[in-house]
C-alpha positions in Angstrom: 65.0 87.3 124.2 62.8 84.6 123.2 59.9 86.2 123.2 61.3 89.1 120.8 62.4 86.5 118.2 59.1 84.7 118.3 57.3 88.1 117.9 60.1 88.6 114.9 59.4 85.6 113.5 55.8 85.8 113.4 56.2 89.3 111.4 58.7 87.7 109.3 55.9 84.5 108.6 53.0 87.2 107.8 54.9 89.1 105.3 55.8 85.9 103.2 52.1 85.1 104.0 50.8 88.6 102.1 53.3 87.8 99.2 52.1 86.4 95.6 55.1 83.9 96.1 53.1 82.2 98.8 50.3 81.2 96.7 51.7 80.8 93.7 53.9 78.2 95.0 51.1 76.8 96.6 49.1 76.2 94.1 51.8 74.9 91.8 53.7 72.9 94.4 49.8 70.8 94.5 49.4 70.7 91.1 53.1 68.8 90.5 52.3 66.5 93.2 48.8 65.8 92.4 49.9 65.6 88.8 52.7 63.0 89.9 50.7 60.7 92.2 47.4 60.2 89.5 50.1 60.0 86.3 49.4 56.6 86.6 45.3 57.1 86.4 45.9 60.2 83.9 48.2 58.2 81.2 47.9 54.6 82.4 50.7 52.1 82.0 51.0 47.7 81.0 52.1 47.8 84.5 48.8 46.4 85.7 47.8 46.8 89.2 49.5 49.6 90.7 51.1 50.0 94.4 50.3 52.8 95.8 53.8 53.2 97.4 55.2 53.9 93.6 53.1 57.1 93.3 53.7 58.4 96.6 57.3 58.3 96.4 56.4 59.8 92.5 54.9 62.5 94.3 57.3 63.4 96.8 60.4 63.4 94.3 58.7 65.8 92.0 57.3 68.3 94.7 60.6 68.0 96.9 62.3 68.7 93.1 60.5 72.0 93.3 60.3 72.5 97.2 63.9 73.0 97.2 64.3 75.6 94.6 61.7 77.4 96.6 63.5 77.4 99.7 66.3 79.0 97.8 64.6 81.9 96.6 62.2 82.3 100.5 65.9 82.3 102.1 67.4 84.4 99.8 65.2 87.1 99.8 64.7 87.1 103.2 67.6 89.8 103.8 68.3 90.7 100.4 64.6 92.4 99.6 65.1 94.0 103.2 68.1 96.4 101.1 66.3 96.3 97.8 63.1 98.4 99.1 65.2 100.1 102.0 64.0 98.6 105.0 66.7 97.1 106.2 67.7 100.1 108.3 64.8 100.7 109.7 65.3 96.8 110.8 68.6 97.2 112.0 68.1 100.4 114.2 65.2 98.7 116.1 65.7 98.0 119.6 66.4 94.0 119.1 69.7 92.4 118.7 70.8 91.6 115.0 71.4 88.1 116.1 67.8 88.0 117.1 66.4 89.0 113.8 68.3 86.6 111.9 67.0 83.6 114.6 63.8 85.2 113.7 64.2 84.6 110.2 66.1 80.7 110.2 63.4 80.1 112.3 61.0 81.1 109.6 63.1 79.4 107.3 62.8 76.0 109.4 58.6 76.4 109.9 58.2 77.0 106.2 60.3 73.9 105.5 58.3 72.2 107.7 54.8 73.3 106.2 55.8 72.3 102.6 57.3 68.9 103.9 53.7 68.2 105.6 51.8 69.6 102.5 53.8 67.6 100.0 54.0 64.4 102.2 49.9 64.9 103.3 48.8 65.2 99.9 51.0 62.1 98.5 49.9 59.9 101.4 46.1 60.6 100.8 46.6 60.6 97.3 47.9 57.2 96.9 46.3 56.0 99.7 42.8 56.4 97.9 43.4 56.0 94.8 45.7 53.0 94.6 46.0 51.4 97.8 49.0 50.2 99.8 49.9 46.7 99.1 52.9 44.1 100.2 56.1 44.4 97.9 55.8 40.7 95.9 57.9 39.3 93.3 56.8 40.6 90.0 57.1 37.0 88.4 55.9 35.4 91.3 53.5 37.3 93.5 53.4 35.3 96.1 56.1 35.6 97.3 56.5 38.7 99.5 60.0 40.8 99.9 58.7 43.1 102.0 55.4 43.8 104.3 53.3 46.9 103.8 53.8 47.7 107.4 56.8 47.6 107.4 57.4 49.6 104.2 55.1 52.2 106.0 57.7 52.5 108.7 60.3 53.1 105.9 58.4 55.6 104.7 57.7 57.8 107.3 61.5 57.5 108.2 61.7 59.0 105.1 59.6 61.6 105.7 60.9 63.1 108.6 64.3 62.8 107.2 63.6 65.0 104.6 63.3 67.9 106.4 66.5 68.5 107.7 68.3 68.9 104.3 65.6 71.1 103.1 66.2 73.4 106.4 69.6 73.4 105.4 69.3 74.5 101.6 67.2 77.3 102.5 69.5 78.5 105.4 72.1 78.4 102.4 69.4 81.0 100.7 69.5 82.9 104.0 73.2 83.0 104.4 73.5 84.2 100.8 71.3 86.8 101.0 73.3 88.8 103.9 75.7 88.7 101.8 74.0 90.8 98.9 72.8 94.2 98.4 70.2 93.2 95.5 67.5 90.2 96.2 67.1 89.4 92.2 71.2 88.6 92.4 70.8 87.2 96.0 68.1 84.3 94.3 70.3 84.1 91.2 73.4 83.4 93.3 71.9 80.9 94.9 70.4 79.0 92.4 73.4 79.0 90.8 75.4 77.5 93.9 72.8 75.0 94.7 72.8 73.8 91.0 76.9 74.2 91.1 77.3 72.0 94.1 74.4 69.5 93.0 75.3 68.8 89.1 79.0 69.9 89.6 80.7 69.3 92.4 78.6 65.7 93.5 79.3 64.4 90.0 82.7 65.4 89.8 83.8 64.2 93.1 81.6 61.6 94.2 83.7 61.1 97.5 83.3 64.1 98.4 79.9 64.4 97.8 78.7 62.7 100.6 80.4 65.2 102.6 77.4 68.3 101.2 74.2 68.7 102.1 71.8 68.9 99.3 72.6 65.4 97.9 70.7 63.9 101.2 67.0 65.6 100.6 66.4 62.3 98.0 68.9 59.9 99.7 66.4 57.7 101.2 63.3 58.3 98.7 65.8 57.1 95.9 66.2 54.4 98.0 62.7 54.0 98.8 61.7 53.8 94.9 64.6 51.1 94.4 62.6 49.2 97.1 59.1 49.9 95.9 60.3 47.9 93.0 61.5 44.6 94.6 65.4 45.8 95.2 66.7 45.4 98.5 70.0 46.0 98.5 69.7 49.1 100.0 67.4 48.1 103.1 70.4 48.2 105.6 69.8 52.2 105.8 66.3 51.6 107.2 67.7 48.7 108.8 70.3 50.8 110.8 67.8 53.5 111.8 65.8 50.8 113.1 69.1 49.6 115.6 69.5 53.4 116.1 65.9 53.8 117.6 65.6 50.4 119.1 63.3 49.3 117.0 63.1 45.6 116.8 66.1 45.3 119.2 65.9 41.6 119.0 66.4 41.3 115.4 70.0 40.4 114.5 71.0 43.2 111.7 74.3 42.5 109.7 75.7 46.0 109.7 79.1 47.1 109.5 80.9 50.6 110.6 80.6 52.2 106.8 77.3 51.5 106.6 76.2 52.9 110.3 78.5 56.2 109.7 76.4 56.7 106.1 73.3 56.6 108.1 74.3 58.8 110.6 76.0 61.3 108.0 72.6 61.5 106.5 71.0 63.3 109.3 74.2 64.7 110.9 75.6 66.7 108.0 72.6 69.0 106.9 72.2 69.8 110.5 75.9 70.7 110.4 75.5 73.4 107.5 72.5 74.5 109.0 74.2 75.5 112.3 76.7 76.9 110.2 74.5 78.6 107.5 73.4 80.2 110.6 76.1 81.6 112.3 77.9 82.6 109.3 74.4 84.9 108.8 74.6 86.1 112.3 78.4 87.4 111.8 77.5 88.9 108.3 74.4 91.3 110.0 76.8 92.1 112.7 79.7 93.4 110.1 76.8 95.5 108.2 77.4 99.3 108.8 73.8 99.7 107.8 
């Protein structure tokens, strides 16, 4: 079984990799993020020296801003243009297990999730790393006085990093999810645009209890709160803060943090893996109903 969805997935990976989409998001996905990390060098600023932390977090926002609407249209035309060009039943009378294609295909999902997040996060990193330099987080009046260590902040930041990833996974198993559903892959992508942009303008502003609750709100959770940090406030350092008690990192270090706080952290990385698993099975049970 395992070996049939890897071989599915690795068809599934070449035909995105023979598609226009793939290198046109490519190339553009570089071009934001380049774009976003030199601003600073391109159109400089009265803000004097520059940090390279500030542009890398730059970076990521703008390149996750556009990684995620990418997602959206890779998942939802990964069934969808299957019944638009009429292979889907040649697909679905093959001698594998509708449950393993769609594996085959959230698994796709997941490694091109991961391959942007590496891309975007690579490319920031060096960027700003060479250009600007990572420096200590100081008082803007009074520089000598540090609020937080570049090391440290490094930590924070690859926290960040791999946190990312499993909201992405999750809006782009939305895409997948969506696209069983539909018979037509230009509806399938509008459909989900329109949901994602629904539930993240709408429904998060709207009810702001609730929103902590979905999925997509979490993909710029902690870079929002990196940025606020970048800039001296630290208000918000008890998420990193909690991670660190969660991984036993600095296990001697007495951290001040109630049960609110440690339940938001752990929503954070619990709830997109939620949706996912649902995203997932929902697919699976929409494949199995097709008559196709």
């Amino acid at each position: 079984m395992l070996s049939r969805i890897w071989s599915l997935t690795k068809i599934e990976l070449f035909k995105f990799y023979r598609q226009k989409i793939f290198f046109v998001s490519l190339v553009l996905m570089i071009l934001v993020v380049a774009l976003s990390v030199l601003m600073e060098k391109i159109a400089p600023s009265a803000k004097g020296q520059i940090n390279g932390i500030e542009p890398l977090i730059s970076g990521c926002l703008n390149g996750f801003r556009l990684v995620t609407f990418l997602m959206l249209v890779i998942g939802a035309l990964l069934f969808a243009s299957e019944t638009t060009f009429g292979t889907i039943r040649t697909i679905l009378i093959a001698p594998v297990r509708r449950s393993e294609l769609v594996l085959a295909k959230a698994i796709t999902v997941i490694i091109l999730a991961l391959f942007f997040t590496l891309l975007i996060e690579t490319i920031s990193f060096g960027l700003s790393w060479m250009v600007y330099g990572f420096r200590d987080i100081t008082d803007p009046t009074f520089p000598e006085i540090i609020h937080l260590a570049r090391s440290e902040m490094l930590i924070y930041v690859l926290y960040t990093f791999l946190h990312i990833l499993l909201p992405l996974v999750a809006i782009g198993l939305m895409g997948l999810f969506i696209s069983t559903l539909m018979e037509n892959a230009g509806i399938a992508v509008a459909v989900s645009i329109i949901l994602y942009l629904v539930l993240d303008s709408f429904v998060a502003n709207l009810f702001e209890e609730a929103s902590s609750f979905l999925f997509n709100p979490y993909w710029n959770y902690y870079l929002d709160t990196l940025r606020n940090m970048s800039e001296g406030a630290l208000q918000e350092i008890w998420r990193f803060k909690a991670i660190n008690l969660f991984l036993g990192v600095n296990a001697g270090e007495e951290v001040m943090l109630d049960s609110i706080r440690n339940l938001s952290v752990l929503k954070s990385f619990i709830i997109p893996v939620i949706y996912s698993i649902i995203f997932v099975i929902s697919s699976i049970i929409t494949v199995n109903r097709k008559n196709s």
